[in-house]
VOKE-699584 format. One record per residue: x, y, z of N, C-alpha, C in turn; chain. Coordinates in steps of 0.05 Angstrom, whole numbers. Layout:
+--------+--------+--------+--------+--------+--------+--------+--------+--------+--------+
!     nX !     nY !     nZ !    caX !    caY !    caZ !     cX !     cY !     cZ ! cadena !
+--------+--------+--------+--------+--------+--------+--------+--------+--------+--------+
!      X !      Y !      Z !      X !      Y !      Z !      X !      Y !      Z !      A !
...
+--------+--------+--------+--------+--------+--------+--------+--------+--------+--------+
***
This chain:
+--------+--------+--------+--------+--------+--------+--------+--------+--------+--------+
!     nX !     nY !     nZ !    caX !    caY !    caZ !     cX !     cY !     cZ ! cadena !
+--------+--------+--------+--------+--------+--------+--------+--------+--------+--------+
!   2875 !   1839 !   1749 !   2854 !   1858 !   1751 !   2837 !   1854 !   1776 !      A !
!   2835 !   1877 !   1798 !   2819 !   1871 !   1813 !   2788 !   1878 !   1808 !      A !
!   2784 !   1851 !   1816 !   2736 !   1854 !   1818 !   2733 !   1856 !   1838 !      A !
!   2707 !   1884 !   1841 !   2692 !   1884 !   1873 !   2667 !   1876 !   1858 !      A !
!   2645 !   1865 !   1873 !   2623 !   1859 !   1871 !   2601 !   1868 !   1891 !      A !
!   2587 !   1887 !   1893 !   2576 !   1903 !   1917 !   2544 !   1883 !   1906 !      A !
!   2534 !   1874 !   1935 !   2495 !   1862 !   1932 !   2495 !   1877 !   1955 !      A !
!   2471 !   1862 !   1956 !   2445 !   1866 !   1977 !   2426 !   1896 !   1991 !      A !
!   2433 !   1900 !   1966 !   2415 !   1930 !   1957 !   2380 !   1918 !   1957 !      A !
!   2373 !   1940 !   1956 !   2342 !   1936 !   1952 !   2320 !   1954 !   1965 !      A !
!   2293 !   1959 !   1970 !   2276 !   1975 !   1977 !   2274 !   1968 !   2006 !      A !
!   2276 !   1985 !   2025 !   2271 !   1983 !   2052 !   2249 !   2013 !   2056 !      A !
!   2236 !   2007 !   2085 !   2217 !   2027 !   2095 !   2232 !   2048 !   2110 !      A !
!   2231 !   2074 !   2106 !   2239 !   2084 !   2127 !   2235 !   2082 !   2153 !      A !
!   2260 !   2083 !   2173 !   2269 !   2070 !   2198 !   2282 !   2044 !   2196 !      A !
!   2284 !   2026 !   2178 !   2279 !   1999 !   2171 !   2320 !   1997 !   2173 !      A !
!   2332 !   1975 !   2168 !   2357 !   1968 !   2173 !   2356 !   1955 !   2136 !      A !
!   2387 !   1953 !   2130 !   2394 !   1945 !   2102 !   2422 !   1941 !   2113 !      A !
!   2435 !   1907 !   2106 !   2458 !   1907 !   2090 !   2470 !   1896 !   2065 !      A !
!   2489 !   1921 !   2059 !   2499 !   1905 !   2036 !   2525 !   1892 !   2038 !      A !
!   2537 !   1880 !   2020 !   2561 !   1869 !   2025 !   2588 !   1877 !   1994 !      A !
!   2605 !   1878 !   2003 !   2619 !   1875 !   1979 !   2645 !   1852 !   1972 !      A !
!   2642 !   1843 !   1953 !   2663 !   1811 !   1952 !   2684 !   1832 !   1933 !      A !
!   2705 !   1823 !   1939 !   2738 !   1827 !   1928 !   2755 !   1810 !   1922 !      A !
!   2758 !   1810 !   1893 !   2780 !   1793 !   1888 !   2811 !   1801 !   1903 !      A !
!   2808 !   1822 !   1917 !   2840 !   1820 !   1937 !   2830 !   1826 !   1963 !      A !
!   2853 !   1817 !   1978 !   2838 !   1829 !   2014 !   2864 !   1842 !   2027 !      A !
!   2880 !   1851 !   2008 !   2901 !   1867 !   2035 !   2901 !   1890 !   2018 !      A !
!   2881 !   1916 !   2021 !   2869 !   1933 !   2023 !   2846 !   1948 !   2027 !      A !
!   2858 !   1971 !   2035 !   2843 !   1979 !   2044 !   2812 !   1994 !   2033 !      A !
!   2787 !   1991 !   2042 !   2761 !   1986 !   2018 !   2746 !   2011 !   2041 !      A !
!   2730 !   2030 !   2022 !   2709 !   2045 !   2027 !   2685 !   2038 !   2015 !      A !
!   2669 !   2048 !   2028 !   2643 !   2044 !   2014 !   2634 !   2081 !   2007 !      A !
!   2618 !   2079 !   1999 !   2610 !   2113 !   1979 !   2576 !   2104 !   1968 !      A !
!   2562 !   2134 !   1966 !   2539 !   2132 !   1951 !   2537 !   2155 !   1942 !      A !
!   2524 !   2154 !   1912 !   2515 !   2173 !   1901 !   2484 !   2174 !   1891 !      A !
!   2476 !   2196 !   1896 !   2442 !   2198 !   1889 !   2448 !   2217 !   1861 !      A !
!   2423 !   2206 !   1847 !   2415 !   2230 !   1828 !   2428 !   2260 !   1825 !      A !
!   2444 !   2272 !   1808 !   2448 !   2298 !   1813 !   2467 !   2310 !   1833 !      A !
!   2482 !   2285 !   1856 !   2489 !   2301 !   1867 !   2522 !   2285 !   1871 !      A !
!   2542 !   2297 !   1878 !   2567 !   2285 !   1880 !   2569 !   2261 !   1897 !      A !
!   2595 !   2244 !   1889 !   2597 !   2214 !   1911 !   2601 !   2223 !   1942 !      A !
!   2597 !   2211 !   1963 !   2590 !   2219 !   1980 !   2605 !   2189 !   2002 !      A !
!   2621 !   2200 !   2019 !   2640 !   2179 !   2037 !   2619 !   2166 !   2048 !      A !
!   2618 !   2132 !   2057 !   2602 !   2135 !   2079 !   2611 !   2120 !   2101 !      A !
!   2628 !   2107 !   2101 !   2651 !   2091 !   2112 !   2675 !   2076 !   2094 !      A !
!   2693 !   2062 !   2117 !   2711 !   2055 !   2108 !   2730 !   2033 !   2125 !      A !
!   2743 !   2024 !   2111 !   2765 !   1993 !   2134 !   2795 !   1998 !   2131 !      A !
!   2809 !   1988 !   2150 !   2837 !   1997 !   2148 !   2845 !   1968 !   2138 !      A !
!   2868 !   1964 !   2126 !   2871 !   1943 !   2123 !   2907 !   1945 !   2130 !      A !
!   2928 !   1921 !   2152 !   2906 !   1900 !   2161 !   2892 !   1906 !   2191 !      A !
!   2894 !   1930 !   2201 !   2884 !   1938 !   2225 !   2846 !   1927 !   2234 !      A !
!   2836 !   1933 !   2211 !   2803 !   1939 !   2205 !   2802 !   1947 !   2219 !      A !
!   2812 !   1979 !   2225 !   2801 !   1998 !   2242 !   2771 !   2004 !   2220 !      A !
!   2753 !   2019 !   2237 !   2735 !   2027 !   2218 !   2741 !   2059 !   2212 !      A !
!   2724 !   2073 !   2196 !   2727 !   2101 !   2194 !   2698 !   2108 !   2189 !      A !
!   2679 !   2132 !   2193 !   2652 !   2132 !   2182 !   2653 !   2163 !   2170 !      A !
!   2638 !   2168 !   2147 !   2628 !   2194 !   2141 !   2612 !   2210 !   2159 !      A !
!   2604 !   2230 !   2152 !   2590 !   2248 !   2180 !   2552 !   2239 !   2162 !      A !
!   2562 !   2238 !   2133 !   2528 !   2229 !   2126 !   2512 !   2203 !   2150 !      A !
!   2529 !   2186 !   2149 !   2514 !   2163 !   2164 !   2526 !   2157 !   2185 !      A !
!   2538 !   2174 !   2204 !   2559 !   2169 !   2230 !   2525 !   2165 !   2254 !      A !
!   2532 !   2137 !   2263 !   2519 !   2134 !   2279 !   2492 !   2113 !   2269 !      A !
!   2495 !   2108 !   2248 !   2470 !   2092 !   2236 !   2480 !   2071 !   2220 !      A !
!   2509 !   2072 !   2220 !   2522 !   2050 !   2203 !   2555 !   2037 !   2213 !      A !
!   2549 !   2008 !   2203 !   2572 !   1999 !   2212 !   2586 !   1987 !   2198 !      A !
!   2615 !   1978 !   2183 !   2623 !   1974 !   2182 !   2640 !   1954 !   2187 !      A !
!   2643 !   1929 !   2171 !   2664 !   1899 !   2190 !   2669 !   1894 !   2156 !      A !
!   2700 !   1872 !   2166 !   2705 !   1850 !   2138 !   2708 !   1816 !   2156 !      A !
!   2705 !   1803 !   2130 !   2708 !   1780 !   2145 !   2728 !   1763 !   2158 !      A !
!   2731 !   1748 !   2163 !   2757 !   1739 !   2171 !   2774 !   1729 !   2147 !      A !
!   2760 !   1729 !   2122 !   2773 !   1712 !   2101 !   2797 !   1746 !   2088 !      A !
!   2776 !   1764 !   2102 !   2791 !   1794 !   2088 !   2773 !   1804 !   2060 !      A !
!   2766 !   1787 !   2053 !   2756 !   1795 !   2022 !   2727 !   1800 !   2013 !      A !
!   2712 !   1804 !   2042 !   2680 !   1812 !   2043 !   2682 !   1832 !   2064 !      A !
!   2659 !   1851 !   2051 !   2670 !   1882 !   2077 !   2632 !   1891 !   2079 !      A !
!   2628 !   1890 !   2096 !   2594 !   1882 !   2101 !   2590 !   1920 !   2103 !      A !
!   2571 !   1933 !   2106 !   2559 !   1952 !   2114 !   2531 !   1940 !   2119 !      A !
!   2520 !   1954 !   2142 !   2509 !   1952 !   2157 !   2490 !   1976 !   2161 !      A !
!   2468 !   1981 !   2156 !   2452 !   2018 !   2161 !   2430 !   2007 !   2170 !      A !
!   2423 !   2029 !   2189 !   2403 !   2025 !   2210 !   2400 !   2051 !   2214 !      A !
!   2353 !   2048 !   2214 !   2349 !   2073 !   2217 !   2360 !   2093 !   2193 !      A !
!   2347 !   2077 !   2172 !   2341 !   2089 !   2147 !   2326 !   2113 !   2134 !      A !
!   2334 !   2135 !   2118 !   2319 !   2152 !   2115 !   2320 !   2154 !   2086 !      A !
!   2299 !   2176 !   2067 !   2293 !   2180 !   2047 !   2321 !   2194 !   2033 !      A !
!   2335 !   2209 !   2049 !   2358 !   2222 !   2040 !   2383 !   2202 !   2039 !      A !
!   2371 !   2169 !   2052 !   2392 !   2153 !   2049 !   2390 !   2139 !   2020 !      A !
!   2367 !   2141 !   2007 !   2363 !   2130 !   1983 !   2392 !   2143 !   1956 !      A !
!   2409 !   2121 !   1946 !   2427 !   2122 !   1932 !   2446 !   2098 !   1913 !      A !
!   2461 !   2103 !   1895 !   2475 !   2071 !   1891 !   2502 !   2078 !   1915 !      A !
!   2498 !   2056 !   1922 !   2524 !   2050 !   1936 !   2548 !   2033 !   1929 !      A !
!   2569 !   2042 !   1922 !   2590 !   2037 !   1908 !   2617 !   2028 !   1941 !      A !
!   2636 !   2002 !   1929 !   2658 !   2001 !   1941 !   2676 !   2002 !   1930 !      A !
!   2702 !   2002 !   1933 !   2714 !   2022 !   1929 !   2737 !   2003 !   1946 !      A !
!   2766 !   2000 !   1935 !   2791 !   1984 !   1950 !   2819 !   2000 !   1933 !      A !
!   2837 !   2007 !   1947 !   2868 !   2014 !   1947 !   2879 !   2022 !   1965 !      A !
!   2897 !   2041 !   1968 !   2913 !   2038 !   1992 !   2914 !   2070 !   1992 !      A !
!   2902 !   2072 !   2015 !   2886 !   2098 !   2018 !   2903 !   2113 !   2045 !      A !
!   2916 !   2144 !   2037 !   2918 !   2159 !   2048 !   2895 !   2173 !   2060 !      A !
!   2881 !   2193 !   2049 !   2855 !   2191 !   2054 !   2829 !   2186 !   2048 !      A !
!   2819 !   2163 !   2075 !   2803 !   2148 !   2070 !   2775 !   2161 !   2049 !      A !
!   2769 !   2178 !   2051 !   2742 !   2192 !   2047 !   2748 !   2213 !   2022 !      A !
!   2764 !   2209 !   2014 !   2767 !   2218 !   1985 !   2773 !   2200 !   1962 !      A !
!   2740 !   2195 !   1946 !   2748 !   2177 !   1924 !   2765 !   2176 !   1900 !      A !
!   2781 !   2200 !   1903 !   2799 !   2195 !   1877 !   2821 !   2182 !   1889 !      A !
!   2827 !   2172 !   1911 !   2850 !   2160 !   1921 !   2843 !   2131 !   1924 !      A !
!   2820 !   2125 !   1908 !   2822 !   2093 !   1909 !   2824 !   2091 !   1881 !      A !
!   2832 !   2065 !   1874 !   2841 !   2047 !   1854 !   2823 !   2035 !   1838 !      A !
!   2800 !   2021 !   1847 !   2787 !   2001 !   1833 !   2755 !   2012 !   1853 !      A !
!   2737 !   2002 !   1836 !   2711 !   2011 !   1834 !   2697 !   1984 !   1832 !      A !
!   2666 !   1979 !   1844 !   2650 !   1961 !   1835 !   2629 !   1981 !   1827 !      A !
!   2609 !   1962 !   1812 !   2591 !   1969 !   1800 !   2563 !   1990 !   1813 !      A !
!   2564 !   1982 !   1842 !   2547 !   1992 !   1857 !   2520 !   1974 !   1851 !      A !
!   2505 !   1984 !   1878 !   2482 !   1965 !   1888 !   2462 !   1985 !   1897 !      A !
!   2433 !   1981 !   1887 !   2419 !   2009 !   1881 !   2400 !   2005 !   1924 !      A !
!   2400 !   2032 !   1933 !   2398 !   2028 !   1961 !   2370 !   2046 !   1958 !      A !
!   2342 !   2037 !   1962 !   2320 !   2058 !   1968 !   2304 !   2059 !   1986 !      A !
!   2303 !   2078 !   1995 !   2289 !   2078 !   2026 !   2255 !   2094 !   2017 !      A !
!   2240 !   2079 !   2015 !   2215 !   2095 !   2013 !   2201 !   2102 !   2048 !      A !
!   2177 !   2117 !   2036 !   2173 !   2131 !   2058 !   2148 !   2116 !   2072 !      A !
+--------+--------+--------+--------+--------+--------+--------+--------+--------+--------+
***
């Protein structure tokens, strides 16, 4: 059975930087990250190739977020900078072997998500 474990969620100020990280019990796949707010559908926000780690980004956070895994393979960091109120969401990761990256029904396994809030 694969476990993701998504932290380092928490309250930031708007403009302010947040990362979270996600741990995987496997590392030769390929892992997205995703958020969903209140009411509204999951939402791409990047993603890693695996074993390339090319990155991939959503157009929500293209340019305010980054993307890396570690050398061990099995921690996949996001990175957001220049935070806003519309970034407030849980952020969920997400690992399988992904045709396309940015559509969550093509992944396999789910973590629990890590609650992300940006006050004003």
């Amino acid at each position: 059975q694969v476990r993701l474990v998504e932290s380092g969620g928490g309250t930031v100020q708007a403009g302010g930087s947040l990362s979270v990280s996600c741990v995987a019990s496997v590392s030769s796949y390929d892992l997205g990250w995703f958020r969903q707010a209140p009411g509204k559908e999951r939402e791409f926000v990047a993603a890693i190739r695996w074993p390339s780690n090319s990155p991939y980004y959503g157009d929500s956070m293209k340019g305010r977020v980054t993307i890396a895994r570690d050398n061990a393979g099995s921690t996949v960091y996001l990175h957001m900078y220049n935070l806003k109120q519309e970034d407030t969401a849980l952020y969920y990761c997400a690992v399988g072997r992904i045709e396309h990256l940015s559509s969550p029904g093509q992944y396999d396994f789910w973590g629990q998500g890590t609650q992300v809030t940006v006050s004003s």
